[in-house]
Each structure stands twice: as structure tokens, then as C-alpha cells.
C-alpha positions in Angstrom: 16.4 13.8 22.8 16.0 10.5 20.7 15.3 10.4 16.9 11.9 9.1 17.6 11.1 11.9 19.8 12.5 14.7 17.7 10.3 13.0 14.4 7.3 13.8 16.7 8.3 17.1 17.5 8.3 18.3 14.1 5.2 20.1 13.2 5.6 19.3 9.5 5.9 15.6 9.9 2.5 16.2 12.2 0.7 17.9 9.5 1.7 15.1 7.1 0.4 12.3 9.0 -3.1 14.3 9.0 -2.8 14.7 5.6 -1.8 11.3 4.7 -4.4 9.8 7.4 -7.2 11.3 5.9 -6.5 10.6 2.1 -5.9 7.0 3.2 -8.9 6.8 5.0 -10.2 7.8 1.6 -8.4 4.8 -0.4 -9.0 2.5 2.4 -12.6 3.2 2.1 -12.1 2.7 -2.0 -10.8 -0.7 -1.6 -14.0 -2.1 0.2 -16.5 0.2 -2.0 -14.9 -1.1 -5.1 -14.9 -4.7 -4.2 -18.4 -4.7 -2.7 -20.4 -2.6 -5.6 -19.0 -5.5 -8.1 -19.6 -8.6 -5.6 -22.5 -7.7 -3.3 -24.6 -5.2 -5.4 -23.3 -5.5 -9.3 -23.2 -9.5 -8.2 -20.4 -10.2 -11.0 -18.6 -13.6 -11.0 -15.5 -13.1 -10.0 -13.3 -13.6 -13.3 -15.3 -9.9 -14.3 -14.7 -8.8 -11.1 -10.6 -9.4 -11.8 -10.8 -8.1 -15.2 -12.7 -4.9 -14.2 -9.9 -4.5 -10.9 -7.2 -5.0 -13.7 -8.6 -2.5 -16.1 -8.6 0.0 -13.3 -5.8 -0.7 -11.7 -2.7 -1.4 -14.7 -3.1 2.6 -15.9 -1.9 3.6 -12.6 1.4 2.0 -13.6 2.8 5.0 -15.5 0.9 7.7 -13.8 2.9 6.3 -10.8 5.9 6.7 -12.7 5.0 10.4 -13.7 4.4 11.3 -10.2 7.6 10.4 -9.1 9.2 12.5 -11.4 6.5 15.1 -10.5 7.6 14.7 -7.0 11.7 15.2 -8.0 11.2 18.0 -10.3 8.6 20.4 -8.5 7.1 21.2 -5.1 5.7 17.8 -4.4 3.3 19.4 -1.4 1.9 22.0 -4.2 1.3 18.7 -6.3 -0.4 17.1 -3.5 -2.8 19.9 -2.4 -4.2 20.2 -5.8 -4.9 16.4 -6.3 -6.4 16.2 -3.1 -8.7 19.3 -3.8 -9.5 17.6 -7.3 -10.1 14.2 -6.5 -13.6 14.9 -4.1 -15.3 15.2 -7.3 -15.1 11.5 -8.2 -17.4 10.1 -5.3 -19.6 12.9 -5.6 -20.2 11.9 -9.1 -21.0 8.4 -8.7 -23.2 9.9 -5.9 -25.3 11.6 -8.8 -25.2 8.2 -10.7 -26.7 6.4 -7.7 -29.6 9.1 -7.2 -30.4 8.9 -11.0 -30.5 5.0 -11.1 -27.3 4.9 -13.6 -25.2 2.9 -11.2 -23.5 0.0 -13.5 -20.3 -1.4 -14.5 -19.1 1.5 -16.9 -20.1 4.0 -13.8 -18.3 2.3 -11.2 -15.5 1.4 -13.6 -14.7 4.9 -14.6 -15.4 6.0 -10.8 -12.6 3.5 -9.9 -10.4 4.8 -12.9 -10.2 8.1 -11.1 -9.7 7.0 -7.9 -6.6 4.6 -9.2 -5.5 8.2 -10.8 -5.8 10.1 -7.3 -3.5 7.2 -5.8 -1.3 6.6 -8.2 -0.2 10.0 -8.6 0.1 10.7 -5.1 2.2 7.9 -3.7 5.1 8.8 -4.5 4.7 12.8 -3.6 3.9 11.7 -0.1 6.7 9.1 0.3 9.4 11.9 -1.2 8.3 14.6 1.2 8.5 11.7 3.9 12.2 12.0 3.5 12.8 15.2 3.3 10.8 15.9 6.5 12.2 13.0 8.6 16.1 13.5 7.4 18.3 10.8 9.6 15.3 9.3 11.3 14.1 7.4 8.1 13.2 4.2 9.4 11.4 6.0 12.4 9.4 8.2 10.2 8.5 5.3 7.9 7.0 3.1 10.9 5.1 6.1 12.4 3.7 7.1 9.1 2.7 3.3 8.3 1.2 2.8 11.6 -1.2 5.7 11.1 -1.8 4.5 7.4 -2.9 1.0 8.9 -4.9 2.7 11.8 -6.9 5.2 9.6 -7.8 2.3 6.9 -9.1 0.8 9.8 -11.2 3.5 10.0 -12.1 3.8 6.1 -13.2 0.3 6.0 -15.4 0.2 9.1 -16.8 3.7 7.3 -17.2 2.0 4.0 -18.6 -1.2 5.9 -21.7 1.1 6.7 -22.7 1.0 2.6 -25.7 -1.4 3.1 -27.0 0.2 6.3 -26.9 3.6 5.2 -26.4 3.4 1.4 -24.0 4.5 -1.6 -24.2 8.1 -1.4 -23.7 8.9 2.5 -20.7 6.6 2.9 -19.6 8.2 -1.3 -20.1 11.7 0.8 -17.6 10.5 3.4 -14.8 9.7 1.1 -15.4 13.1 -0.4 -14.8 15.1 2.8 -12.1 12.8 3.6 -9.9 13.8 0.8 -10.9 17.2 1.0 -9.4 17.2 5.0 -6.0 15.9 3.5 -6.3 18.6 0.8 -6.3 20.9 3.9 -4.0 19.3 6.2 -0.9 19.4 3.4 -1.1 23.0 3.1 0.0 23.2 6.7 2.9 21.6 5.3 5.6 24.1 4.5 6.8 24.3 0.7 9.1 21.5 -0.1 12.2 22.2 -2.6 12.7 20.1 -5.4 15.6 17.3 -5.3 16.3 17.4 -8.5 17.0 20.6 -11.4 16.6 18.6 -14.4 18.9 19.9 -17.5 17.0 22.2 -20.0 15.1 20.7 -22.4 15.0 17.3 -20.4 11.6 15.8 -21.4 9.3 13.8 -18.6 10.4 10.6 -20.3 13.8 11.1 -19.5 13.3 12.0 -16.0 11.8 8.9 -15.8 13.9 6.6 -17.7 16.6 7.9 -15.0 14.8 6.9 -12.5 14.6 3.7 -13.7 18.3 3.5 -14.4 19.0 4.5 -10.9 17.0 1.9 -9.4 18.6 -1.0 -11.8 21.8 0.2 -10.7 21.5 -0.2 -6.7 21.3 -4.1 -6.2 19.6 -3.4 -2.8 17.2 -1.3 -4.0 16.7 -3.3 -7.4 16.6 -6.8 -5.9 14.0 -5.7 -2.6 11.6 -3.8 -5.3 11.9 -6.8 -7.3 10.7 -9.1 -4.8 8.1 -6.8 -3.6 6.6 -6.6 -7.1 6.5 -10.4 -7.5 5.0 -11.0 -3.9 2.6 -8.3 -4.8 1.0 -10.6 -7.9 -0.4 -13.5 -5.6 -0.6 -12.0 -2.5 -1.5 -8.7 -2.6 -3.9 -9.8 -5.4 -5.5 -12.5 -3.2 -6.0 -10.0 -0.6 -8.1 -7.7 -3.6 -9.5 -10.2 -5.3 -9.7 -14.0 -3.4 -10.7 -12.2 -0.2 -13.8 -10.5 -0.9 -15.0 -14.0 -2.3 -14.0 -16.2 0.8 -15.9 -14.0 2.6 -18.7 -13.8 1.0 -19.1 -17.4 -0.4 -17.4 -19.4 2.2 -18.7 -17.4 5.0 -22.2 -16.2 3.2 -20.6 -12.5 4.7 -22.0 -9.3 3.9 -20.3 -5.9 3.5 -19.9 -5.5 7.3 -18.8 -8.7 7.4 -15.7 -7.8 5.4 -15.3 -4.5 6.6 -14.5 -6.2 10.1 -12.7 -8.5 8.9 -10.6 -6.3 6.8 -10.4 -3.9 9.7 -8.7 -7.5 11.5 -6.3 -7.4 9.0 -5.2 -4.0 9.2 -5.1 -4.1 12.7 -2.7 -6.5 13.0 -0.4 -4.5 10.8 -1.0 -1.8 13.1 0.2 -3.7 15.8 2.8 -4.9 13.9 4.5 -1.4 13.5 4.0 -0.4 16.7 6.1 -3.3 17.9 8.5 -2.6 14.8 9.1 1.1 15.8 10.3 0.1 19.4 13.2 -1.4 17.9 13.7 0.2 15.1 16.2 1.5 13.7 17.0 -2.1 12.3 20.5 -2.8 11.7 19.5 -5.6 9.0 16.1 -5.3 7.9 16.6 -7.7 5.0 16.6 -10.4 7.0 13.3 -9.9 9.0 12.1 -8.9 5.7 13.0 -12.5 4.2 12.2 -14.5 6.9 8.4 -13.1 6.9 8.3 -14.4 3.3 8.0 -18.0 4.9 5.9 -16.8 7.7 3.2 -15.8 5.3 2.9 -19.4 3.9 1.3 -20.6 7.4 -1.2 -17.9 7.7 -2.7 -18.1 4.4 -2.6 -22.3 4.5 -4.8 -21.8 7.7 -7.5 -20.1 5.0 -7.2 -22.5 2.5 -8.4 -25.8 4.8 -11.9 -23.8 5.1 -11.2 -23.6 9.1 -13.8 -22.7 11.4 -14.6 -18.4 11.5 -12.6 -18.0 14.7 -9.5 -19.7 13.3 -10.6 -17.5 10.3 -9.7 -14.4 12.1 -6.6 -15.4 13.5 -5.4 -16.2 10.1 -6.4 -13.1 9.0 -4.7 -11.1 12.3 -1.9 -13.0 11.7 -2.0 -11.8 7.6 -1.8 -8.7 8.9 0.7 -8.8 10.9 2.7 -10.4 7.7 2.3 -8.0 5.8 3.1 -4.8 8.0 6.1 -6.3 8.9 7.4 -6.7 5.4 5.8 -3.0 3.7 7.3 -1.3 6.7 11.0 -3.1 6.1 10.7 -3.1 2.1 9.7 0.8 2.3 12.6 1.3 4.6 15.5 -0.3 3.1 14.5 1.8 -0.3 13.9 5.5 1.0 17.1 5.2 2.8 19.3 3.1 0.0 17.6 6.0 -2.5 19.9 9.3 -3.9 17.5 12.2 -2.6 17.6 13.6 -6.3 15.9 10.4 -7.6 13.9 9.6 -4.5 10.5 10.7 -5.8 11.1 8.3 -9.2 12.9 5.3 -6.9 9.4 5.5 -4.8 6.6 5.9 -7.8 8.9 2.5 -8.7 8.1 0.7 -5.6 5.1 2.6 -5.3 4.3 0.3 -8.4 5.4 -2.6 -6.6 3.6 -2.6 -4.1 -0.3 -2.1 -5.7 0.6 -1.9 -9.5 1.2 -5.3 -9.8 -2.0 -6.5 -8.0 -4.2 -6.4 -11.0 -1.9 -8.4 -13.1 -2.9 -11.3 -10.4 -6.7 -10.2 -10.1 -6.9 -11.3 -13.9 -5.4 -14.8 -13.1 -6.9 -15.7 -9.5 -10.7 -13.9 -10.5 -9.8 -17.1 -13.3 -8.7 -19.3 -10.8 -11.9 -19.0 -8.5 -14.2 -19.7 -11.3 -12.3 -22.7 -12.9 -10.9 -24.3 -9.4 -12.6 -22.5 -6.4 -12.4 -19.6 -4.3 -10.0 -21.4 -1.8 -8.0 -23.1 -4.3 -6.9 -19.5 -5.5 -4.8 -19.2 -2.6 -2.2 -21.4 -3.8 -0.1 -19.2 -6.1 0.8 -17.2 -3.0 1.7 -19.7 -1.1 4.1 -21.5 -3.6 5.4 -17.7 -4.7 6.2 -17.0 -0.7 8.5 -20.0 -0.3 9.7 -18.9 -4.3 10.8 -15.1 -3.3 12.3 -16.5 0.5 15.0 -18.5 -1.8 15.5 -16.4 -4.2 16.1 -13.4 -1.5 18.4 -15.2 1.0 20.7 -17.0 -1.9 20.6 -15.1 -5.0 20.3 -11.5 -3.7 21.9 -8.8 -1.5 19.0 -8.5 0.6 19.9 -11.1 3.6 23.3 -9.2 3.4 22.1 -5.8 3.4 23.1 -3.9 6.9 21.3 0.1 7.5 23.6 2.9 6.8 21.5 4.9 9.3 23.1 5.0 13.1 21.6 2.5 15.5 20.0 3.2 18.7 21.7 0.6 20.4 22.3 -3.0 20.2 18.9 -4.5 21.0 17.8 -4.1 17.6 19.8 -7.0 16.7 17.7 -9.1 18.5 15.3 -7.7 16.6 16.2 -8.2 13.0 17.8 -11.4 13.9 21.3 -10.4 13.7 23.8 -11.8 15.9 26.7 -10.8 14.4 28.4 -7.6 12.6 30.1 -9.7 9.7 
């Protein structure tokens, strides 16, 4: 029996990939909602739109952190269940604001507050029990559970796409029962033991100020989150924020429009872990991991020459494809370079990473498409991609870094580029 087959026979890592589809079905559907109620039917320019996606987005950064040391120091399922079971009652209030005519900035705002809340908190819960439900078949579990995550927010934003057809409150409703499903999938989920016993008296600050110290300490860990952060500014951002505005001012798209075409996108990811989890596990994921850095510069100069729609999608399939590729590797080299006692607090860190640092750049590119144009905004991440591949390859451990966990066999070489063991 192979480590891929025995991840799949586990009925706990089953029920977490229900779980975890559903709620990101839920998110997925928030990212379109969000950007659409601002753009298509608030009609803000876009430097609002980036301040409004930064004020709703920075808080997240320390609830992340709080839910990673959550996740270490209690059951991180019972912590999960009772988000989930919370969180419904966001869309069913801006639901009540729609019917009463009070749909604005400060309502959507503080709707998108409590949805950054639901997701910031739970990241890092999910990616611990991950872990401790997957054991020596990390890089496995990581792939399977990011190919569903791509495939389900596939789902959410063809759901979410629906909002002009069939309106803000049915597609609201959706989200709702969405999160409620994940709710009920993670109780299915048997209770997960807590990594850590923290010394009496030890305050949520220092739980978390360990965690930090842990991840400074590992270079591999340290220098991959800290890439991953930085790429997260300008290209994560101009995925948020840039995006959205292409296709609607470039394009003259609606909100099906960019469903679809954000649907593109994370189908290619999709695809791209599918392929990824055939070879995997990696023996130097670094590499791949670096190497896509350059790869991402070609796709996203294809958007910025205003090409014709078809060549359009490619770019964006081939986006996609970008940037599962990299999540998948930059996940996997840090949940298996991370101590299981400060697992939970290493991911709310990278957690951060990953979508924390996106509304720093939705300030400075919603800036950047009113002062120098919607396409011109693409150039930080272009510039920062060649920036990061540099810095990784020459000044870090991360080209270096070989996988502790015992390979399949030696085709994944091939794979990751690795011709040699030196």
C-alpha cells in the first residue's frame, strides 16, 4: 500500500477535505462577492476599493497569529466547529441589509471584516490538524487537500458569479449553508490532541512570540515564508485588486465575466496539483519552487500588452498554474520543516504570508491604477518575481533544501529538477 493510497484511506483526512471544501467554497465565494459589491454595484474607483480591501484584510494579521496558537494549545477541531457554526451569521446579515436598502460601504465593510475574522482564525487550525492526520505522507496530504481547495473555489466563484442574475441575498444564502456544511463535516473529525502543554501561567503573547522565535530560527522555514510574504504584496495583491479592474475596464466584463475567468485561474492550479501529486513526494521542492518565480514573469507580461481575450485566458490558465505550483511547494516545505509542538503558530505565520500581506499591496496598486492605469499596475509583480528568484537561489537555503520525508522513488527528481544527490 503506497502513502498516497493509505492518505485516502483514512476516514479522518476524508472528513477534513469536506470540511475544508465547503468553508472554501465559502471564502472562494467571498473573494468575488467582495470585489464585485465595491466595483460592479458600489462602483468605487479603485484606490477606495484598495483601501477598503486593506482595512479588512491587515486585522487578520494577528487573529492569524492567535489561531495558530489556538490550534497548538487546544483541540483545534473543537475550535473549528464552533467558527464554522458562528460565521453563517455574517452573510445572513448583509442579507437583511440588502432587503432593507442599507447596502453601503460601512455594511459591506464590516460584512468583509467578519468574514477576514472566520478566515483568519481558521487557517491555521485546518493546516495543524492537516499534519497530524496525514503523519509521514505530508507532501501527499498537502497536494490532495490543495487540489480540492482549488477545485471547490472553482465552485464558489461560478456560485458567486450568479450575483447579478439572481441577486445578493440567494447567492449571501449560499455562502451561509456552505459554512454551515463545513461546520458539520469537522465534527466527523475525531478530537485532535493538542501539540503543545504550554507552562502555567504562559500568557497568549508568549505562545505566540514562540512561535515566532521558532520560525526565525529554521533558515528553511524563515527564508521560504519570507519569500512567500514578499511575493504575496504584488502578486497576490494584483490578483485581489488589479484583476477585478482588467476585467472589467479592459474587457467591459461583468460579474460572470470574472467568475469564469477566476474559475480559469483556479483551474489551472487544480491541474497543477494533480500533476504535482503524481510525483510527489519531491526530493527538492525549493528548487521547483524558485524556478516558478521566473515563470510567473511571462504569464503576467502576456496581461500587461492588452492581448486579445483568448490570449487573455491562457495567461490567466497559465497564472494558475503559477501559482498552485508554488502554494503547494511553499506549504510543503514548512509543515514538514515545522516541530509538531509549534506547527499551529509556524502555519498562522505563513498563513499570514500567504493572504495577510495582500492588502498591504491593494493600498499601493488600487494607487497605481488610478495614477498610471489598470495594466500598468502589473509591473511591481513582475519586477518583485525576478527580485525573490535571485534572492532565493543565491542568498537563501531554499535552492539547497532536500525533503526529510522518504521518497517514492527516483522519478521525482525529474520532477523537481534534481539531477543529483549533492
Amino acid at each position: 500500500m503506497t502513502q498516497t493510497q493509505s492518505i485516502w484511506q483514512n476516514p479522518g483526512f476524508r472528513a477534513y477535505l469536506g470540511s475544508t471544501g465547503f468553508s472554501g467554497m465559502a471564502l472562494a465565494m467571498q473573494q468575488l462577492l467582495l470585489s464585485w459589491m465595491l466595483i460592479g454595484i458600489l462602483q468605487l474607483p479603485a484606490d477606495q476599493v484598495g483601501l477598503i480591501q486593506a482595512i479588512i484584510g491587515i486585522p487578520g494579521v494577528m487573529l492569524m497569529l492567535m489561531g495558530g496558537a489556538s490550534a497548538d494549545r487546544t483541540d483545534p477541531r473543537s475550535m473549528l466547529i464552533k467558527v464554522y457554526f458562528v460565521a453563517p451569521i455574517l452573510p445572513i446579515f448583509l442579507i437583511f441589509m440588502e432587503m432593507y436598502q442599507w447596502l453601503g460601504v460601512a455594511t459591506v465593510t464590516l460584512w468583509g471584516l467578519g468574514m477576514s475574522v472566520v478566515q483568519s482564525y481558521s487557517m491555521p487550525g485546518q493546516q495543524a490538524i492537516l499534519n497530524r492526520l496525514t503523519s509521514s505522507s505530508v507532501q501527499q496530504g498537502v497536494t490532495a487537500a490543495t487540489a480540492m481547495g482549488f477545485v471547490v473555489q472553482v465552485v464558489g466563484l461560478i456560485l458567486a458569479g450568479q450575483i447579478d442574475t439572481l441577486g445578493i441575498s440567494p447567492v449571501l444564502g449560499l455562502q451561509a449553508f456552505g459554512l454551515v456544511l463545513a461546520g458539520l463535516m469537522m465534527m466527523r473529525i475525531a478530537p485532535v490532541q493538542s501539540a503543545v502543554k504550554p507552562a502555567n501561567g504562559a500568557s497568549s503573547v508568549q505562545v505566540i512570540r514562540d512561535g515566532l522565535v521558532a520560525t526565525y530560527r529554521s533558515p528553511i522555514i524563515f527564508h521560504t515564508l519570507l519569500i512567500t510574504f514578499s511575493s504575496s504584496i504584488f502578486n497576490a495583491g494584483s490578483f485581489i485588486t488589479v484583476f477585478p479592474f482588467i476585467v472589467k475596464r479592459i474587457y467591459d466584463g461583468d460579474a460572470w465575466l470574472l467568475a469564469v475567468l477566476m474559475a480559469v485561474f483556479f483551474a489551472g492550479a487544480t491541474l497543477s496539483n494533480i500533476i504535482l501529486l503524481r510525483y510527489m513526494p519531491l526530493k527538492a521542492p525549493g528548487r521547483l519552487f524558485l524556478i516558478m518565480q521566473l515563470s510567473r514573469i511571462v504569464v503576467i507580461y502576456l496581461m500587461w500588452i492588452e492581448p486579445a481575450f483568448w490570449v487573455m485566458v491562457v495567461a490567466t490558465i497559465g497564472w494558475g498554474l503559477n501559482m498552485g505550483v508554488t502554494t503547494n511547494l511553499a506549504r510543503a516545505i514548512v509543515q514538514e520543516s515545522a516541530p509538531n509542538e509549534y506547527l499551529g503558530r509556524i502555519m498562522s505565520v505563513f498563513s499570514i504570508g500567504m493572504v495577510g500581506s495582500a492588502p498591504i499591496g491593494a493600498i499601493v496598486l488600487g494607487w497605481m491604477i488610478e495614477r498610471f492605469g489598470t495594466l500598468n499596475a502589473l509591473i511591481p509583480a513582475m519586477a518583485l518575481s525576478l527580485i525573490l528568484f535571485l534572492y532565493g537561489a543565491f542568498m537563501s537555503p531554499v535552492w539547497g533544501y532536500r525533503s526529510a520525508v522518504p521518497q517514492a522513488d527516483d522519478s521525482v527528481d525529474a520532477a523537481s529538477g534534481d539531477k543529483s544527490d549533492k
